[in-house]
N, CA, C and O atoms as a GROMACS GRO file, in nm:
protein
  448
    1UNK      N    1   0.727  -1.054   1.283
    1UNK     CA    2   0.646  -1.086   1.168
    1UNK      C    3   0.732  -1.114   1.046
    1UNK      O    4   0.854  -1.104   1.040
    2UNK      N    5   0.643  -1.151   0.946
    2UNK     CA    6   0.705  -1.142   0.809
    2UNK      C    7   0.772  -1.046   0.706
    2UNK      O    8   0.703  -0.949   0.677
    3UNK      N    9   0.864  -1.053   0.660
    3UNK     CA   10   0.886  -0.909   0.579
    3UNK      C   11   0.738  -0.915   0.465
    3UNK      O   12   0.671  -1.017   0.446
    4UNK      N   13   0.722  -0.831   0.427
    4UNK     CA   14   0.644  -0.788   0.266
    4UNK      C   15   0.726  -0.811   0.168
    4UNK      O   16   0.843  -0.776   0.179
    5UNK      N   17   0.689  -0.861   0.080
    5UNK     CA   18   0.762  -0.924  -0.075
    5UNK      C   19   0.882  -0.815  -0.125
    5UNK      O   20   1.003  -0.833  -0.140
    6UNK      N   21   0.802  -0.702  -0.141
    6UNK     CA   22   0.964  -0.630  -0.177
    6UNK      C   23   1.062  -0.623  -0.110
    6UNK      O   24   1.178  -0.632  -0.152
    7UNK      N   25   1.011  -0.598   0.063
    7UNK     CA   26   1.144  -0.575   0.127
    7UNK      C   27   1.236  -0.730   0.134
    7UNK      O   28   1.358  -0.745   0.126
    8UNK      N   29   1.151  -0.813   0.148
    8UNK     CA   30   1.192  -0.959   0.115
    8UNK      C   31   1.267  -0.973  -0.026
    8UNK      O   32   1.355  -1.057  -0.008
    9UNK      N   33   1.270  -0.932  -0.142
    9UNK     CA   34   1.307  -0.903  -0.281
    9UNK      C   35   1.453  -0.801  -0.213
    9UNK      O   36   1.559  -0.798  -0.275
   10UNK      N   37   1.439  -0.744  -0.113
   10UNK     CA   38   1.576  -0.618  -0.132
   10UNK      C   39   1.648  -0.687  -0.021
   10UNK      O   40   1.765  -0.647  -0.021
   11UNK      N   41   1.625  -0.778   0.079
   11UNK     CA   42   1.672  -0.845   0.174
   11UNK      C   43   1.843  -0.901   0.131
   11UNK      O   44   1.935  -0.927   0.209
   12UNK      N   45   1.841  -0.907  -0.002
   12UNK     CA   46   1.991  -1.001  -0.072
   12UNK      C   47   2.047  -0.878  -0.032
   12UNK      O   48   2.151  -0.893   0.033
   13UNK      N   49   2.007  -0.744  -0.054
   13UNK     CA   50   2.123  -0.653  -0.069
   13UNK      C   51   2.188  -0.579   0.075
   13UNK      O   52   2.266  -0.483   0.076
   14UNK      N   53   2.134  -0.652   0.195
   14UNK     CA   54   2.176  -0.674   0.325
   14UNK      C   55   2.340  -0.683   0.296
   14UNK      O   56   2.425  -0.600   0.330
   15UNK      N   57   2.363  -0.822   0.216
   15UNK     CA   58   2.471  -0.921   0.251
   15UNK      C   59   2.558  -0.882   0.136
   15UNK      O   60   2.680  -0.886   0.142
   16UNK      N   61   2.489  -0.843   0.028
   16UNK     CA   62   2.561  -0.781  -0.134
   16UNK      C   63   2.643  -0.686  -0.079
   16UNK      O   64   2.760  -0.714  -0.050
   17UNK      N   65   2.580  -0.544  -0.054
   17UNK     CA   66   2.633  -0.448  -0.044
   17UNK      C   67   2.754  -0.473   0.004
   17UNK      O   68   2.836  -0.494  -0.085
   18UNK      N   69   2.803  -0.480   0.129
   18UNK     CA   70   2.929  -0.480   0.190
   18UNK      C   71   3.037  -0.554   0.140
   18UNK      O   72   3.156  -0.523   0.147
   19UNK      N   73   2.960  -0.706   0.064
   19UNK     CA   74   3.089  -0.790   0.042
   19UNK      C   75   3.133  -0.734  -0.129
   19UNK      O   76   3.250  -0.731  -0.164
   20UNK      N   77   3.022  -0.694  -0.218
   20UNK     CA   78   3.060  -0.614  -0.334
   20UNK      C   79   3.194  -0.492  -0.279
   20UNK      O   80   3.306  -0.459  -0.318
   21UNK      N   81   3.098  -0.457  -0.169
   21UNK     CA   82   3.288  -0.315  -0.184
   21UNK      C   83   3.430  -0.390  -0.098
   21UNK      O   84   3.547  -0.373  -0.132
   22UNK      N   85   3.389  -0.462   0.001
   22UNK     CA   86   3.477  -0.526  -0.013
   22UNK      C   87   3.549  -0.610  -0.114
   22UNK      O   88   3.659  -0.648  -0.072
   23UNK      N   89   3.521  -0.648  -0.226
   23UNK     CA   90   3.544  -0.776  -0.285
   23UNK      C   91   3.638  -0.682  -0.403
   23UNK      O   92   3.745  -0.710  -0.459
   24UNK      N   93   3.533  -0.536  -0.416
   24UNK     CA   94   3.636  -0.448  -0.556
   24UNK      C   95   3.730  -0.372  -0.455
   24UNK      O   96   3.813  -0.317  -0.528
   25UNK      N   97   3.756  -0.344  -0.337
   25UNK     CA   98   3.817  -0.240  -0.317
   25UNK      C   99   3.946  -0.332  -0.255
   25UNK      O  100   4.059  -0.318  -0.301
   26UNK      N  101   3.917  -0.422  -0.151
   26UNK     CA  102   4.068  -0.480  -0.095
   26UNK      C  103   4.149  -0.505  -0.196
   26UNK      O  104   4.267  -0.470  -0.201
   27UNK      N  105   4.099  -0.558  -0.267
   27UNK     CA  106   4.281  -0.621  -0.398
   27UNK      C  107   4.354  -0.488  -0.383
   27UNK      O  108   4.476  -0.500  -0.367
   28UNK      N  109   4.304  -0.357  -0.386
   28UNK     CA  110   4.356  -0.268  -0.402
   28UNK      C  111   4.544  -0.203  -0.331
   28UNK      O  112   4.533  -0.145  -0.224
   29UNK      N  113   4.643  -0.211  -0.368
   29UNK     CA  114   4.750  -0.245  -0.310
   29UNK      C  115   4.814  -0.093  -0.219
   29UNK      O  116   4.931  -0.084  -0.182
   30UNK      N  117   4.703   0.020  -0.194
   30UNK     CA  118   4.730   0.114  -0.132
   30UNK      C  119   4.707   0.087   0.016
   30UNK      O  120   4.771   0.147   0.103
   31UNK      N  121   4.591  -0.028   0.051
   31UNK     CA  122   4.543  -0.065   0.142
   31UNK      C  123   4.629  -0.149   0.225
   31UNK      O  124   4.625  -0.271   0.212
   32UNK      N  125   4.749  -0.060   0.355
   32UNK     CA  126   4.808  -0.143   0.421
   32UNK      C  127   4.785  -0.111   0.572
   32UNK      O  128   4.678  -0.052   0.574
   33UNK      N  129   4.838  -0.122   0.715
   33UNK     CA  130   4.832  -0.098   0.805
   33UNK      C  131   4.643  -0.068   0.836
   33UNK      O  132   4.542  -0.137   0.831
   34UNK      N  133   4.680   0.091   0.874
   34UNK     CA  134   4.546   0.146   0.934
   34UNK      C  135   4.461   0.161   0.811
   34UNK      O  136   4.370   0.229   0.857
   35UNK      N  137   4.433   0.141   0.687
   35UNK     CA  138   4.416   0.197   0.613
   35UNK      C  139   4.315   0.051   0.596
   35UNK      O  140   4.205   0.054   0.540
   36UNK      N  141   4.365  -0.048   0.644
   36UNK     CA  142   4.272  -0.158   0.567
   36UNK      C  143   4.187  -0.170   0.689
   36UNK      O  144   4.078  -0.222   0.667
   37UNK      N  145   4.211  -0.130   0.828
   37UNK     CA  146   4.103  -0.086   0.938
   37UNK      C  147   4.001  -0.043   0.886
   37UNK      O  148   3.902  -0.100   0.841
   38UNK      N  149   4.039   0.100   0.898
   38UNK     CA  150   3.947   0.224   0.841
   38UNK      C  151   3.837   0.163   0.730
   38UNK      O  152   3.714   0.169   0.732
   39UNK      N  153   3.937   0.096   0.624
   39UNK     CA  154   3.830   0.005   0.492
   39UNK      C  155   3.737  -0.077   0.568
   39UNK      O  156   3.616  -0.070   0.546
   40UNK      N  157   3.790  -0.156   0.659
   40UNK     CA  158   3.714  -0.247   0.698
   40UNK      C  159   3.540  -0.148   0.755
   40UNK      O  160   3.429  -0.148   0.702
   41UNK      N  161   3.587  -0.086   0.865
   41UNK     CA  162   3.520  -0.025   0.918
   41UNK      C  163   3.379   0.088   0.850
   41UNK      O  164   3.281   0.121   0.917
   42UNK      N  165   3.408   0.134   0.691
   42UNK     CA  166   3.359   0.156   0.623
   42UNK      C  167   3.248   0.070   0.542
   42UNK      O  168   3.146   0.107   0.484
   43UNK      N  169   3.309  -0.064   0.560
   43UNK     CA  170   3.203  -0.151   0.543
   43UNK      C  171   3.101  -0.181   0.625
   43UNK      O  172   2.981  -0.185   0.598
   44UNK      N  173   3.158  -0.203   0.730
   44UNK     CA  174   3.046  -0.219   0.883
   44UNK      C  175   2.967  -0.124   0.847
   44UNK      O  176   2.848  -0.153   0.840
   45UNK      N  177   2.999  -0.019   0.823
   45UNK     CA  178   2.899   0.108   0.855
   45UNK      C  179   2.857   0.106   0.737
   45UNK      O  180   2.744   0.154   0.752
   46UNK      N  181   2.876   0.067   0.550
   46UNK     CA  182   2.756   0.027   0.479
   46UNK      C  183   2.637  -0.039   0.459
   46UNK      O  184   2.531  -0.027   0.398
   47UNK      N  185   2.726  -0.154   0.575
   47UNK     CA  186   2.618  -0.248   0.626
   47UNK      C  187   2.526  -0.200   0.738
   47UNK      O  188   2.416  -0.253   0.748
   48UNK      N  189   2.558  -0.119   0.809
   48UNK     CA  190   2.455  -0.068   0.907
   48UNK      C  191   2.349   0.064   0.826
   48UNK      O  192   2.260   0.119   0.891
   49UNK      N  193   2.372   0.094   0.701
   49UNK     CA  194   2.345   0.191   0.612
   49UNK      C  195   2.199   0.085   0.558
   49UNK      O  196   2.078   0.105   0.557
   50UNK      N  197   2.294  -0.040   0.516
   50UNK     CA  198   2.180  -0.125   0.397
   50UNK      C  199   2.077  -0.171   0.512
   50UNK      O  200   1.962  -0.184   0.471
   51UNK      N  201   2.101  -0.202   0.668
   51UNK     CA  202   2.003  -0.250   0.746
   51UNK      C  203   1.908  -0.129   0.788
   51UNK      O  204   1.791  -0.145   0.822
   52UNK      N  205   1.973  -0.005   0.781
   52UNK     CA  206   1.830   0.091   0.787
   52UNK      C  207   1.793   0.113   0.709
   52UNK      O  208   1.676   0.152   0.713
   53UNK      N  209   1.873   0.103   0.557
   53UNK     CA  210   1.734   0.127   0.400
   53UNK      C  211   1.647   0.018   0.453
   53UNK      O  212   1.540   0.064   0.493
   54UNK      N  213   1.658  -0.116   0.469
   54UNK     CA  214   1.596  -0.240   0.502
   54UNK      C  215   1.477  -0.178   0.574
   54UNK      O  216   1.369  -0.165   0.517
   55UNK      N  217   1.494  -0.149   0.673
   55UNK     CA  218   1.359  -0.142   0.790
   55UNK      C  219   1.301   0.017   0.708
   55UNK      O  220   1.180   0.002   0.688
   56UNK      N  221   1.332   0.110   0.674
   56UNK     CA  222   1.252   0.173   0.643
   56UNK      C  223   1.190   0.155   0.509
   56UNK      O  224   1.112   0.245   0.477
   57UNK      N  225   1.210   0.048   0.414
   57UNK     CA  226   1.133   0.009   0.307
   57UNK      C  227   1.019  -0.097   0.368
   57UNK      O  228   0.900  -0.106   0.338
   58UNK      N  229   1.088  -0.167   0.454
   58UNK     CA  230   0.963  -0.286   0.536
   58UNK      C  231   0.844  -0.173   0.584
   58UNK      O  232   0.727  -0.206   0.566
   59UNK      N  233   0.869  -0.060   0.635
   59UNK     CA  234   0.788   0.015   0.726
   59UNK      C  235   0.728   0.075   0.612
   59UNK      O  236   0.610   0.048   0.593
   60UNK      N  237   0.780   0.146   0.537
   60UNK     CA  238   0.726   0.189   0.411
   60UNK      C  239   0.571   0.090   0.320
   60UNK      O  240   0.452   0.117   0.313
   61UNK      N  241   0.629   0.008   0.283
   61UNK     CA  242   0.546  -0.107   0.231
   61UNK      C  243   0.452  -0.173   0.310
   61UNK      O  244   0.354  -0.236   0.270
   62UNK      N  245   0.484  -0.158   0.408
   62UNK     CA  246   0.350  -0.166   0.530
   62UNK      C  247   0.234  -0.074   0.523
   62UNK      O  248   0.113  -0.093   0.506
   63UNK      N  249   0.308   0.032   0.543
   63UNK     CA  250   0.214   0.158   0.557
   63UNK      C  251   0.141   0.195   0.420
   63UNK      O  252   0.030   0.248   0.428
   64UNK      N  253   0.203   0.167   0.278
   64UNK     CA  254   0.158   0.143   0.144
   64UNK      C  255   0.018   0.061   0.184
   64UNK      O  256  -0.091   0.113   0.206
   65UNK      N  257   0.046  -0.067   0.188
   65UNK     CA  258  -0.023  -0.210   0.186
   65UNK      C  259  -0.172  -0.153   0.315
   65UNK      O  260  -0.287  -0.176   0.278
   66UNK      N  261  -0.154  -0.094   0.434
   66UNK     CA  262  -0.248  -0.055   0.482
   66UNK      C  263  -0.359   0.061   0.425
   66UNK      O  264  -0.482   0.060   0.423
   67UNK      N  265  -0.253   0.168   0.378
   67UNK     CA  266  -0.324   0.245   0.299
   67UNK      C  267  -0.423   0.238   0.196
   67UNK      O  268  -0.528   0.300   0.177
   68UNK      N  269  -0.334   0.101   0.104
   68UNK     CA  270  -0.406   0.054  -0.010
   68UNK      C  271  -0.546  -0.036   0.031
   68UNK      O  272  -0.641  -0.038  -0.047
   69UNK      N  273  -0.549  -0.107   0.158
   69UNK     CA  274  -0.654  -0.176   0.228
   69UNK      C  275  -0.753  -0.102   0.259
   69UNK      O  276  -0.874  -0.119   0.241
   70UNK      N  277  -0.678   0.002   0.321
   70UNK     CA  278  -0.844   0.134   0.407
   70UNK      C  279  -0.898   0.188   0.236
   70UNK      O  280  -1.015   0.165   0.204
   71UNK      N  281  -0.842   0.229   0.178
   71UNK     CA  282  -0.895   0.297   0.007
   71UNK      C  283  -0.939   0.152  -0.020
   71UNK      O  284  -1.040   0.159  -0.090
   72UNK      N  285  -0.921   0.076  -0.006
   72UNK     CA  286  -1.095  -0.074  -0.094
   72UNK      C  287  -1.193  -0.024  -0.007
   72UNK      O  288  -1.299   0.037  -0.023
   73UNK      N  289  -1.111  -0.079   0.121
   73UNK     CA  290  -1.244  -0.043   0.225
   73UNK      C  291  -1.363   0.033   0.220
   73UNK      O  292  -1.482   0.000   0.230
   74UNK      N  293  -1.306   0.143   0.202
   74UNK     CA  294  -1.396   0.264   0.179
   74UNK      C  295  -1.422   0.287   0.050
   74UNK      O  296  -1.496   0.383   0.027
   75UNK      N  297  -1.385   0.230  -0.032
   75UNK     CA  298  -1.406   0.217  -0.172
   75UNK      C  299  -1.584   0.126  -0.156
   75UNK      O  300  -1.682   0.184  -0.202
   76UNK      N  301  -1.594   0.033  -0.111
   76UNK     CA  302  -1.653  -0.041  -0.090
   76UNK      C  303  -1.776  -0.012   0.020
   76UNK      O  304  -1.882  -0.076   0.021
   77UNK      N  305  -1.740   0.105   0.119
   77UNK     CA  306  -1.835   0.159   0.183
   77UNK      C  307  -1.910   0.248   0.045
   77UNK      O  308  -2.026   0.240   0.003
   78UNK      N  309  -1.858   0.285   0.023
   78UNK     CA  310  -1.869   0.409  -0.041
   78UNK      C  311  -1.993   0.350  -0.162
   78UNK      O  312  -2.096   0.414  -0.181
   79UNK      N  313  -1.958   0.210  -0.243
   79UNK     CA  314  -2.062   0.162  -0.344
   79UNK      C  315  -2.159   0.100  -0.273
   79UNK      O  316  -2.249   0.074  -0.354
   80UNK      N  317  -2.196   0.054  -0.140
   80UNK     CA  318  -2.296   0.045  -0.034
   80UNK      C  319  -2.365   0.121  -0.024
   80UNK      O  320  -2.487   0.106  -0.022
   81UNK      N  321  -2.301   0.226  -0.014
   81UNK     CA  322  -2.388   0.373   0.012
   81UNK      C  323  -2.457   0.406  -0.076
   81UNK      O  324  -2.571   0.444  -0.051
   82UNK      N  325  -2.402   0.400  -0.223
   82UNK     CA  326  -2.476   0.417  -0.344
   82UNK      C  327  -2.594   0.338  -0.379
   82UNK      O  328  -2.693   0.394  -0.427
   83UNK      N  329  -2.590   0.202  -0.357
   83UNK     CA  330  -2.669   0.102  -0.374
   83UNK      C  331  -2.772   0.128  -0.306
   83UNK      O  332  -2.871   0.112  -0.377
   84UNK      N  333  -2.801   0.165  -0.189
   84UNK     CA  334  -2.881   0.218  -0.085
   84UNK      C  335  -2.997   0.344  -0.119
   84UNK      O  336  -3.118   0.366  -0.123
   85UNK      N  337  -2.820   0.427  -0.146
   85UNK     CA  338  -2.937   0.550  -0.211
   85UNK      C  339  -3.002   0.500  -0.294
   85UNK      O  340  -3.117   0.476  -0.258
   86UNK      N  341  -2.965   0.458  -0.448
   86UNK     CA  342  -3.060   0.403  -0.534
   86UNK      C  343  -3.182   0.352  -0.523
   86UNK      O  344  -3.290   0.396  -0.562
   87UNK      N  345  -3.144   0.222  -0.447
   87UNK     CA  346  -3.288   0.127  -0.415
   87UNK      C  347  -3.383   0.242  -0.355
   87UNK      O  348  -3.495   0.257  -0.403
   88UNK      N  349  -3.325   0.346  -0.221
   88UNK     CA  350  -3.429   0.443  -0.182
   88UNK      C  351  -3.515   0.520  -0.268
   88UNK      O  352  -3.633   0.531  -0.237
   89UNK      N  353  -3.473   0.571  -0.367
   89UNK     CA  354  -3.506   0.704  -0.455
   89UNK      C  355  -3.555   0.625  -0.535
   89UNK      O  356  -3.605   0.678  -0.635
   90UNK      N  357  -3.560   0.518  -0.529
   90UNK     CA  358  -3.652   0.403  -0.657
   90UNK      C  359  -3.778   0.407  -0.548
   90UNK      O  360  -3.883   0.467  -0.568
   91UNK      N  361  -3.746   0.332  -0.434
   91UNK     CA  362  -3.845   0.327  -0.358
   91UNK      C  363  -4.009   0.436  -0.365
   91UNK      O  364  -4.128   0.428  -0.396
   92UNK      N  365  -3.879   0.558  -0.297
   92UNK     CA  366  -3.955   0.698  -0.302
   92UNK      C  367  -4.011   0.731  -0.442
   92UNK      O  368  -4.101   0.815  -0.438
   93UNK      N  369  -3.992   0.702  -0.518
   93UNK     CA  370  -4.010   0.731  -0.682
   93UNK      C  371  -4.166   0.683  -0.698
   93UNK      O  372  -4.267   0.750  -0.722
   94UNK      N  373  -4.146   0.539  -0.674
   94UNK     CA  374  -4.252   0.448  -0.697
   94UNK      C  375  -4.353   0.414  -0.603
   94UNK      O  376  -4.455   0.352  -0.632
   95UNK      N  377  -4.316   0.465  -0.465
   95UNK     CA  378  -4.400   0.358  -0.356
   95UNK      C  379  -4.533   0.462  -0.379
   95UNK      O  380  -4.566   0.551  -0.458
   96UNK      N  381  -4.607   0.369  -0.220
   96UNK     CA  382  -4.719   0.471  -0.220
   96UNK      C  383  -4.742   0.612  -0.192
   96UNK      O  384  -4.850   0.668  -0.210
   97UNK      N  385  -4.602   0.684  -0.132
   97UNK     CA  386  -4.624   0.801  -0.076
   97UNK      C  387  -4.576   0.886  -0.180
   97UNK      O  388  -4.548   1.000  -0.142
   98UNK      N  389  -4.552   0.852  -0.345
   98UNK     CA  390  -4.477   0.909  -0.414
   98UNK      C  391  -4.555   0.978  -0.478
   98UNK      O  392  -4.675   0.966  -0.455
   99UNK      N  393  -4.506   1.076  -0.582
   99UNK     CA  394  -4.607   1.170  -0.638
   99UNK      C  395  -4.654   1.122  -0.780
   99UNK      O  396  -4.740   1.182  -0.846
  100UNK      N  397  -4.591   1.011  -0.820
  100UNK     CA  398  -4.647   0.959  -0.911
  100UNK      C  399  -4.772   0.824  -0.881
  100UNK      O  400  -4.848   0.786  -0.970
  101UNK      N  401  -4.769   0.772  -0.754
  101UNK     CA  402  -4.842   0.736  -0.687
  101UNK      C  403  -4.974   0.820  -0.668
  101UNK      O  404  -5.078   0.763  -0.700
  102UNK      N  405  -4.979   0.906  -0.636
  102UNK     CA  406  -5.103   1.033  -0.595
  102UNK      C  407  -5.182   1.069  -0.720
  102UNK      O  408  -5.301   1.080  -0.751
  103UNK      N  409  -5.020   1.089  -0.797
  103UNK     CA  410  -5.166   1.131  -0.999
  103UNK      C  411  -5.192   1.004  -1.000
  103UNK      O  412  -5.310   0.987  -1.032
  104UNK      N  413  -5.141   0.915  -0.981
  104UNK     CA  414  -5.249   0.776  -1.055
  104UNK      C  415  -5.362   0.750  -0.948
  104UNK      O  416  -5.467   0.700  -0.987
  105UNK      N  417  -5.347   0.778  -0.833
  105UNK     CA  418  -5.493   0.790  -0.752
  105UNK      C  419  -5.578   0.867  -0.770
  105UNK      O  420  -5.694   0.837  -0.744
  106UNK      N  421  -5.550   0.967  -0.810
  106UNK     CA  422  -5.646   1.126  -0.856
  106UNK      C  423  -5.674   1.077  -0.945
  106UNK      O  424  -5.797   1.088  -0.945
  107UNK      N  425  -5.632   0.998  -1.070
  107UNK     CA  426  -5.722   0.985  -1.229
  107UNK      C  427  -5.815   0.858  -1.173
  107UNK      O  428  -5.777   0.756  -1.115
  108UNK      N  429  -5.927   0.891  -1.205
  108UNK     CA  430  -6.016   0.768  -1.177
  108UNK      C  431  -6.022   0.641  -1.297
  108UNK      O  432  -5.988   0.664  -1.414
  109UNK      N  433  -6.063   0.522  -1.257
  109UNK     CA  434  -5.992   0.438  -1.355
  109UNK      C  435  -6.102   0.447  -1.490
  109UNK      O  436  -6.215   0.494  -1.473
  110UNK      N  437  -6.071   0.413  -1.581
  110UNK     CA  438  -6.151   0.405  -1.713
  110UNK      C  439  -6.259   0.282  -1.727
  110UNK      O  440  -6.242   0.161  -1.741
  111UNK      N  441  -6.373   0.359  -1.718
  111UNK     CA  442  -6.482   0.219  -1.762
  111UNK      C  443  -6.491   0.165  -1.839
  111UNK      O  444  -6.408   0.206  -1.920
  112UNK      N  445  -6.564   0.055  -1.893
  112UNK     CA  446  -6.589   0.002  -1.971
  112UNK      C  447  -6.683   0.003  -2.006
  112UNK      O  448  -6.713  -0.064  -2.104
   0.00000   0.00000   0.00000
């Protein structure tokens, strides 16, 4: 599938991260033999660092974005339900089986 916009927005820092510490740390003139290994290798493994922030912000923002979907959802059940009750208790209020229904049948109407 698609990433989600933020993780898509943090996707640059895949390719940033590693070549930023590479880019400040090699000039560095302590770095000879095993030492520029080891550097190297430190990068690999920032980069395998920035690809699991990656997937757990994608998974993150997923699970946000679903969350935020089921809360309308039911946001939206929820003012259904209300609407319902209302119209009922109007219903019941007013119809014929109501008790304001019954006193206006009990008063007999006014002659003329």
């Amino acid at each position: 599938g698609t990433l989600p916009i933020r993780a898509k927005l943090g996707s640059v820092m895949l390719l940033l991260t590693p070549m930023i510490f590479l880019l400040l740390t090699l000039p560095m003139p302590e770095l000879e033999g095993g030492k520029l290994v080891r550097h190297l290798l430190l990068a690999v493994q920032l980069e395998g660092i920035a690809v699991l922030s990656m997937q757990v912000r994608t998974r993150m923002e997923v699970k946000e974005r679903r969350d935020f979907y089921k809360t309308c959802k039911l946001r939206e059940l929820l003012v259904q339900e209300k609407v319902k009750r209302v119209i009922a208790e109007h219903e019941a209020e007013a119809g014929p089986f109501s008790s304001r229904h019954a006193d206006r049948a009990a008063i007999p109407p006014a002659s003329e």
